[in-house]
C-alpha positions in Angstrom: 0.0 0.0 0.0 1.1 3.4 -0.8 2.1 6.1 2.2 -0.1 8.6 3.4 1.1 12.2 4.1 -0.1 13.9 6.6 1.2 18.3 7.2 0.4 19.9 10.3 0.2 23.9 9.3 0.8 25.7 12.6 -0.4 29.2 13.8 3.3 30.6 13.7 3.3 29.2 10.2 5.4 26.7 9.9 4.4 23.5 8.9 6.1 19.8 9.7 5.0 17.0 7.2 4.8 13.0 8.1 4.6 10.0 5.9 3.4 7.1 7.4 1.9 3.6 5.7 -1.7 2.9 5.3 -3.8 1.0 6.8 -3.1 2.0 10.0 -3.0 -0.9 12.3 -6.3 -2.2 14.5 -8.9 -3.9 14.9 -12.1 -2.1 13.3 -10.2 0.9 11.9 -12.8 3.6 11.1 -11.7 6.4 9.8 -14.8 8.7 10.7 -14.6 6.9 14.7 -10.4 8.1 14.4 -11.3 11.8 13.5 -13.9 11.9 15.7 -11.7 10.8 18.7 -8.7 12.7 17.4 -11.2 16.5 17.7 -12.1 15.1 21.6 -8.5 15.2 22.3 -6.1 18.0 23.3 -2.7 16.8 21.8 -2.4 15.4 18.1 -0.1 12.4 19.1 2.7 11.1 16.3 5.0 8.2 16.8 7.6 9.3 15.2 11.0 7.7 14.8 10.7 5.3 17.8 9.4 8.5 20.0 6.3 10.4 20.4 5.6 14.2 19.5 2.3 15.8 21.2 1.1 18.7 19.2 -1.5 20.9 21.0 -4.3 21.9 19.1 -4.3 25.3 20.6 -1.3 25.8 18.2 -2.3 24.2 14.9 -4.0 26.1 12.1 -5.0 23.3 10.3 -3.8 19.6 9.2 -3.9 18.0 5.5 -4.2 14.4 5.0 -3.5 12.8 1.6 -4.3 11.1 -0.3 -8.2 11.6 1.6 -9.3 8.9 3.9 -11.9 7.0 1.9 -14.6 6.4 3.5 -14.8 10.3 4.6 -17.0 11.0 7.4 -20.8 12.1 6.6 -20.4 15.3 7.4 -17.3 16.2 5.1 -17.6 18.5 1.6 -16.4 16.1 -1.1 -15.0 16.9 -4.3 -13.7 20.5 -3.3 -11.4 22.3 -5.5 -8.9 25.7 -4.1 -9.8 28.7 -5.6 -7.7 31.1 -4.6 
């Protein structure tokens, strides 16, 4: 399977970018459960390297996933373009 990439675009920003493989590992991986949890949360968590980075949401503008998570939740606007 390919690698996703994943680029956390802080409020400062800078941005840091991640590749990691996909599927991610578990039992009953559901993408639309995963985002759901990760909002509920405080810290975006990253094993990176053998260690683990804690990002605070407080400081993050926004994060890009690609390619998309398929299936996206419900509630997402598919099919977007940027204009501008």
């Amino acid at each position: 399977m390919t690698d996703r990439r994943l680029t956390i675009h802080f409020t400062d920003g800078t941005k840091l970018s991640f590749a990691f493989p996909r599927p991610q590992e578990g039992v009953g991986y559901n993408v639309t459960q995963r985002v759901q949890e990760l909002v509920k949360d405080q810290y975006l968590m990253i094993e990176v390297d053998g260690t683990v980075m804690l990002f605070p949401f407080a400081n993050i503008k926004y994060i890009q996933v690609s390619p998309a998570p398929d299936p996206l939740p419900a509630n997402v606007i598919k099919g977007a373009t940027l204009a501008g």
